[in-house]
C-alpha positions, -999 to +999 in steps of 0.1 A: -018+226-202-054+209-205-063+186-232-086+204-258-116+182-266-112+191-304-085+167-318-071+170-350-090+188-378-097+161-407-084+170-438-114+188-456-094+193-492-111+178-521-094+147-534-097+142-572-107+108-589-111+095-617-130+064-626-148+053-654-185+050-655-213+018-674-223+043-702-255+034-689-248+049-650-237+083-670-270+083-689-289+084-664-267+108-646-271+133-677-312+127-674-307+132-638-291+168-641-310+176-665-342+166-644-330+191-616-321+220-645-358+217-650-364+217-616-339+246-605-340+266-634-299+261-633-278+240-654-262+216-639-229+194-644-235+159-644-201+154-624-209+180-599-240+153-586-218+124-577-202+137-546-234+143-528-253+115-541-219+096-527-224+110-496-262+104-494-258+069-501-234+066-475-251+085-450-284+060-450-267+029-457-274+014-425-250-018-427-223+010-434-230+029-401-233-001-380-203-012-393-182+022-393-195+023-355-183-010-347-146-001-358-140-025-385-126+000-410-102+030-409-118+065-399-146+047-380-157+061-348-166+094-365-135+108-376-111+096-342-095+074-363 
């Protein structure tokens, strides 16, 4: 049988953590979501905007990238790993 050119499927289930925030960093994220409620016209939950301000940091932090392509950490090489 020929090799597929999709490997395995990374695991897309959320994972839950729990951390504890500066009261400061949660301030800001209340002001923040309540900066986009204005904005959208929808309340939002503070919480709900750290995943994709996570990923937006992540995704134009260039030192992470050249690093992540260069292999020096697990999953690099864009999910291969």
């Amino acid at each position: 049988m020929p090799r597929l050119r999709i490997g395995a499927l990374p695991d897309d289930k959320p994972v839950k953590v729990t951390t504890e925030l500066p009261a400061s960093v949660h301030r800001d994220l209340v002001a923040y979501a309540e900066a986009l409620a204005r904005e959208s016209g929808q309340r939002i939950d503070p919480a709900k905007l750290i995943p994709p301000m996570l990923a937006r940091f992540m995704a134009t932090d260039r030192g992470f990238a050249k690093a992540r392509r260069s292999g020096h950490f697990p999953g690099a090489g864009g999910g291969e790993g």
